[in-house]
C-alpha positions in Angstrom: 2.4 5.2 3.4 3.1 8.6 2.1 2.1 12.0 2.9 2.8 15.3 1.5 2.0 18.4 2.9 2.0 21.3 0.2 0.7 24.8 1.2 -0.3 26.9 -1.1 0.0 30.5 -0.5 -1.7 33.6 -2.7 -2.9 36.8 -2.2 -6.2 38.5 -1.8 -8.0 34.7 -1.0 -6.9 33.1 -4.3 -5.5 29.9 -2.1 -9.0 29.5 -1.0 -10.7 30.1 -4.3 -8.0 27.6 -5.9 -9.4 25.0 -3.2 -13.0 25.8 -3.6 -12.5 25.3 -7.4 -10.6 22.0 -7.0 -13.2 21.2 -5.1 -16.4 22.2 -7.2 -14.7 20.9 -10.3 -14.7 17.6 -9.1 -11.1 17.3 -9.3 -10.7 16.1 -5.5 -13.7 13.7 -5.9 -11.7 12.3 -9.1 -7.9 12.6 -7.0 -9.7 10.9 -4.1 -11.2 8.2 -6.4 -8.1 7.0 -8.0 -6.6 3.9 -6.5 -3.9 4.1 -3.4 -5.0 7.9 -2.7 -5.9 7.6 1.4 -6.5 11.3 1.8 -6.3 14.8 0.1 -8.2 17.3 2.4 -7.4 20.9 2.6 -7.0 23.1 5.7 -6.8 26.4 6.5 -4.3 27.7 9.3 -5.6 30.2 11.9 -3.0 32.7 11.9 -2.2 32.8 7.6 -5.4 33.9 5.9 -3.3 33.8 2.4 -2.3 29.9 2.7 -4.0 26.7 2.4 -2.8 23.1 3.7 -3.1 20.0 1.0 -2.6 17.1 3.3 -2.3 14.4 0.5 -1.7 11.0 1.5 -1.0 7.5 -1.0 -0.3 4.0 0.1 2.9 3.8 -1.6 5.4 6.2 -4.4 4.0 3.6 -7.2 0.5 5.4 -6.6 1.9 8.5 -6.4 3.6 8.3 -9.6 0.6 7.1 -11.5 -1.4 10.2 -9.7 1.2 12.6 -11.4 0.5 11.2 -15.0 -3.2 11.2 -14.5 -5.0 14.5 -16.5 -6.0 15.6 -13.2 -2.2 17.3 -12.8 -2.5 18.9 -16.0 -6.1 20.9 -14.1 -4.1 21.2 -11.1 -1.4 23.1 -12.8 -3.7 25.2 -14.5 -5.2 26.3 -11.6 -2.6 26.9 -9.3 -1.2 29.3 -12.4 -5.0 31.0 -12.8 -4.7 31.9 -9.4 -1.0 32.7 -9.3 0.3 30.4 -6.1 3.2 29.7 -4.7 4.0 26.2 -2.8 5.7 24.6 -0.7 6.2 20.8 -0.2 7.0 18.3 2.9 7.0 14.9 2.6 6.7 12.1 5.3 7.1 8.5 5.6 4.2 6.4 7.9 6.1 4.7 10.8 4.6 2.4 13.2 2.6 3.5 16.3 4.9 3.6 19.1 3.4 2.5 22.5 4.7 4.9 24.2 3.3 7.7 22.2 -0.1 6.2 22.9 -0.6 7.3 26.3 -1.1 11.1 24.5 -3.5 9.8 22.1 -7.3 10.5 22.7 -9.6 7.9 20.7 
């Protein structure tokens, strides 16, 4: 599994309006949809009102590459420029519970 973090960060709310419009669109219904996508939620952090976190998450970087051919890139791009955002990107590979760690884990 793969997951990438990007934050977007704008002024004056526009990384919230670019998610709400991603949203609304139906652009994260279509993301979501396509196959080996396991997640692509947005969050907002407590203390940055300007910045939004894409967690983004795909079974493998096959899926991912198809992902970044599909038209929906071509929408993202034009939104993240209508709403002028900057970005940042992590990216993290799924490793294998540990049992250790599962002593902190609440289910």
């Amino acid at each position: 599994m793969l997951t990438i973090n990007i934050r977007y960060t704008g002024t004056n709310g526009s990384a919230h309006a670019f998610a709400e419009e991603m949203i609304s669109s139906g652009v994260v219904d279509a993301i979501r949809a396509e196959e080996g996508n396991l997640r692509y939620e947005y969050y907002t952090p407590f203390d940055d009102a300007e910045t939004v976190l894409l967690i983004d998450a795909w079974t493998d970087q096959n899926a991912i590459d198809i992902h970044h051919k599909s038209p929906m890139m071509a929408e993202i791009a034009r939104l993240r420029e209508k709403y002028d955002l900057h970005m940042t990107v992590e990216r993290y590979t799924g490793i294998e519970e540990n049992a250790a760690d599962s002593k902190y884990i609440r289910n």
